[in-house]
Backbone as CSV, one residue per row, in Angstrom:
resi,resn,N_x,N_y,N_z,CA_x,CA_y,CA_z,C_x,C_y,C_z
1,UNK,-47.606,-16.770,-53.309,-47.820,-15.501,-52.643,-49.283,-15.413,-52.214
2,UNK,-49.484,-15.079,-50.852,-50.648,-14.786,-50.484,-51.244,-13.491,-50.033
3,UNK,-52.257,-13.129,-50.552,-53.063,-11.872,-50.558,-53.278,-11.734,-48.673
4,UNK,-53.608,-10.367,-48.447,-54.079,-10.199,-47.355,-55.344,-10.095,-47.747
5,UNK,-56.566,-10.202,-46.603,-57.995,-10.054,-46.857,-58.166,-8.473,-47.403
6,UNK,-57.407,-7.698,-46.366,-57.987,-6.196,-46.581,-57.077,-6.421,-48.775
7,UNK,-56.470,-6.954,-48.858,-55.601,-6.928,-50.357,-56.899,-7.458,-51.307
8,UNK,-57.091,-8.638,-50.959,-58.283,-8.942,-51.731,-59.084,-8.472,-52.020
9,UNK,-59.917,-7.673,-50.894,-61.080,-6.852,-50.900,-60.568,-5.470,-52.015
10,UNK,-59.514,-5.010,-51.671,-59.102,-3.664,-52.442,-59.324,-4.061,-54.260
11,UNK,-58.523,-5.412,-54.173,-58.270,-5.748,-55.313,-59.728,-6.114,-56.111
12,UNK,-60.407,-6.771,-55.733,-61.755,-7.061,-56.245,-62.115,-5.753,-56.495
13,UNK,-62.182,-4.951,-55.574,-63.062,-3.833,-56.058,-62.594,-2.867,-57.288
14,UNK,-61.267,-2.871,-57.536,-60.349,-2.222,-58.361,-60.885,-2.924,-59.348
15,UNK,-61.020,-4.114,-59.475,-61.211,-4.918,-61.285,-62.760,-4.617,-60.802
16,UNK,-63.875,-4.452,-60.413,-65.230,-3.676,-60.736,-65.186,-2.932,-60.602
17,UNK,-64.645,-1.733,-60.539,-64.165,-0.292,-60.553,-63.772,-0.261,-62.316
18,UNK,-62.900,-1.379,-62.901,-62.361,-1.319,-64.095,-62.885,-1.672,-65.317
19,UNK,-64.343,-2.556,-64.666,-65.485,-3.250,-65.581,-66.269,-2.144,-65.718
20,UNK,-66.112,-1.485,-64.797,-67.848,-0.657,-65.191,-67.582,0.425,-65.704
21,UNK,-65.893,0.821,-65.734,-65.141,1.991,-66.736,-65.424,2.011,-67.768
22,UNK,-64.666,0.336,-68.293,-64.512,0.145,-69.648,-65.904,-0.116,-70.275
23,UNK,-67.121,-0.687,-69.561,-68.418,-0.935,-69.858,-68.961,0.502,-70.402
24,UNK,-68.806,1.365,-69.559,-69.151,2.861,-69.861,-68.852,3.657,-70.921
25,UNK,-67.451,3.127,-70.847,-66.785,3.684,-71.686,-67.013,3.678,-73.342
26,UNK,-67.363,2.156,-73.502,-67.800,1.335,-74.405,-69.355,2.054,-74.698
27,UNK,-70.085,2.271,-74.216,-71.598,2.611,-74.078,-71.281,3.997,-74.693
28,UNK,-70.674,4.843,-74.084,-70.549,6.260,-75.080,-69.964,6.366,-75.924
29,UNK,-69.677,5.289,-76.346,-68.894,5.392,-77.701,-67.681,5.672,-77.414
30,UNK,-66.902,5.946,-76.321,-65.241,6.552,-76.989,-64.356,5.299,-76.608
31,UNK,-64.465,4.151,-76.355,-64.182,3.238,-76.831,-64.777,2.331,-77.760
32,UNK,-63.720,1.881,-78.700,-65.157,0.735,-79.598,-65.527,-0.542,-78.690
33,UNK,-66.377,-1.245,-79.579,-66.774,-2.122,-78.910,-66.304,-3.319,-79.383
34,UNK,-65.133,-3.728,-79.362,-64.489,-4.967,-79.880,-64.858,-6.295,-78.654
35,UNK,-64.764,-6.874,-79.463,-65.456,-8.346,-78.671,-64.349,-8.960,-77.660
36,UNK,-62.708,-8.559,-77.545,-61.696,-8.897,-76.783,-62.042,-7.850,-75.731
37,UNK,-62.382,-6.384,-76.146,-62.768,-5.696,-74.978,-63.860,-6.243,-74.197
38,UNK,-64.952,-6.691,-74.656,-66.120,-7.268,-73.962,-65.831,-8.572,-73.286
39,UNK,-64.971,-9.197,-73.553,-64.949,-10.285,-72.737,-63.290,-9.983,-71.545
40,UNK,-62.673,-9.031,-71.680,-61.836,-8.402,-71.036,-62.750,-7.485,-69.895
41,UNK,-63.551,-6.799,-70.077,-64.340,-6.694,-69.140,-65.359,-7.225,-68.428
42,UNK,-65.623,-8.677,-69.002,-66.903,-9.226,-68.166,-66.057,-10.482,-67.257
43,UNK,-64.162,-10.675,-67.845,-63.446,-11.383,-66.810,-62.839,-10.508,-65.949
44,UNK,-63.477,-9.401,-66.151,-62.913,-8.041,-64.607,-63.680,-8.208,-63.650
45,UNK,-65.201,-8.343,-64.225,-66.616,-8.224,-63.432,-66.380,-9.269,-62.877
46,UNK,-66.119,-10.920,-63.521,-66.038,-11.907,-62.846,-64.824,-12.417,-61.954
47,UNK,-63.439,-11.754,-62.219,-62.319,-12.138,-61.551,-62.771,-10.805,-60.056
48,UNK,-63.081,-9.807,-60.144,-63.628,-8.824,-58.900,-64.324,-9.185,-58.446
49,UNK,-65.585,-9.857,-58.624,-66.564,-10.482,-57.576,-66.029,-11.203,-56.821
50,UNK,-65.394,-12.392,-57.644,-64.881,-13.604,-57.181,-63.432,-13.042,-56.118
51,UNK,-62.453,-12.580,-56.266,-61.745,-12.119,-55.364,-62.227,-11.212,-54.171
52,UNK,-62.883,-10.374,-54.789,-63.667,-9.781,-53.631,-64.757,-9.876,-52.261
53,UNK,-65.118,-11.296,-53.008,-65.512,-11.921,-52.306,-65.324,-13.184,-51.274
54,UNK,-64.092,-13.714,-51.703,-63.126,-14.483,-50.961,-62.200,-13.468,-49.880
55,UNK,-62.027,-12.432,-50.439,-61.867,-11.664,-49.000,-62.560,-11.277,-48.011
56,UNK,-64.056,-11.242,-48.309,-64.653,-10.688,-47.464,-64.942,-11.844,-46.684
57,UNK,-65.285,-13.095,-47.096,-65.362,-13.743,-46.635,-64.419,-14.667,-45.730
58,UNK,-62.981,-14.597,-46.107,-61.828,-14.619,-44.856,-61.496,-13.846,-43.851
59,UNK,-61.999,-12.373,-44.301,-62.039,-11.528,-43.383,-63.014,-11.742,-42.172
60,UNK,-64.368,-11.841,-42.262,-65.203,-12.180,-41.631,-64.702,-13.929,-40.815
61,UNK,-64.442,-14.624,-41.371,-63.697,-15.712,-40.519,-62.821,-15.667,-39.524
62,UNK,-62.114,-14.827,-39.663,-61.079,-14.194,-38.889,-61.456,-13.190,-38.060
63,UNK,-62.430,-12.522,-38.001,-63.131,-11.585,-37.033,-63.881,-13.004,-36.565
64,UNK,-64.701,-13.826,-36.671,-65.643,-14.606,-36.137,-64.888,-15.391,-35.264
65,UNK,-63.669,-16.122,-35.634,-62.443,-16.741,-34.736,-61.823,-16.129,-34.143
66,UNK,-61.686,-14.386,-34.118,-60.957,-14.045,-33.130,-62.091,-13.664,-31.548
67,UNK,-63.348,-13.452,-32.189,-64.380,-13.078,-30.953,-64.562,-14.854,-30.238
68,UNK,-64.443,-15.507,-30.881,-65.135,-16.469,-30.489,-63.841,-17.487,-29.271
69,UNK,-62.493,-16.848,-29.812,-61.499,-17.708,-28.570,-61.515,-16.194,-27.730
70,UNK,-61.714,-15.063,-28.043,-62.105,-14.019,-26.770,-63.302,-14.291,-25.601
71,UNK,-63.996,-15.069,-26.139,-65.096,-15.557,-25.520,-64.904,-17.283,-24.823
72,UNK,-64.228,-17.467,-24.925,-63.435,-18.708,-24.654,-62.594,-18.178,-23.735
73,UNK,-61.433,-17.620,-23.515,-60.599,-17.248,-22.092,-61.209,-16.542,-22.111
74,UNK,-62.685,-15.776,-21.852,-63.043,-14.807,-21.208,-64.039,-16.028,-20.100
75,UNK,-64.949,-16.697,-20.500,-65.810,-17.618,-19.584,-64.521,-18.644,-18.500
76,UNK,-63.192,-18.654,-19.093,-62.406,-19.541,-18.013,-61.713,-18.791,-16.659
């Protein structure tokens, strides 16, 4: 199954949206600070960058390839 870019992008941002909850959350105390939570949130921080950033970056490919054959039958 393959993600759409705009999917990716949503999705990345949702798991750092979910790191910096549970990070917070953790910081005021009303969650504890168990060490499965801490590494459950720093593979949110790292699975959201990383997805989020493979979208943006297909996205932008795909805007760059679509101007660039517009510019191609546009000079013929």
């Amino acid at each position: 199954m393959r993600f759409s870019d705009k999917g990716m992008i949503i999705t990345g941002g949702v798991l750092l949206v979910l790191c910096v909850t549970v990070s917070g959350l953790q910081v005021a105390k009303v969650l504890p600070t168990h060490f499965a939570l801490t590494i459950f949130a720093f593979l949110c921080l790292i699975g959201g960058m990383f997805i989020g950033m493979m979208g943006i970056f297909s996205y932008v490919k795909k805007a760059r390839d679509a101007k660039r054959d517009e510019d191609f039958y546009r000079k013929r």
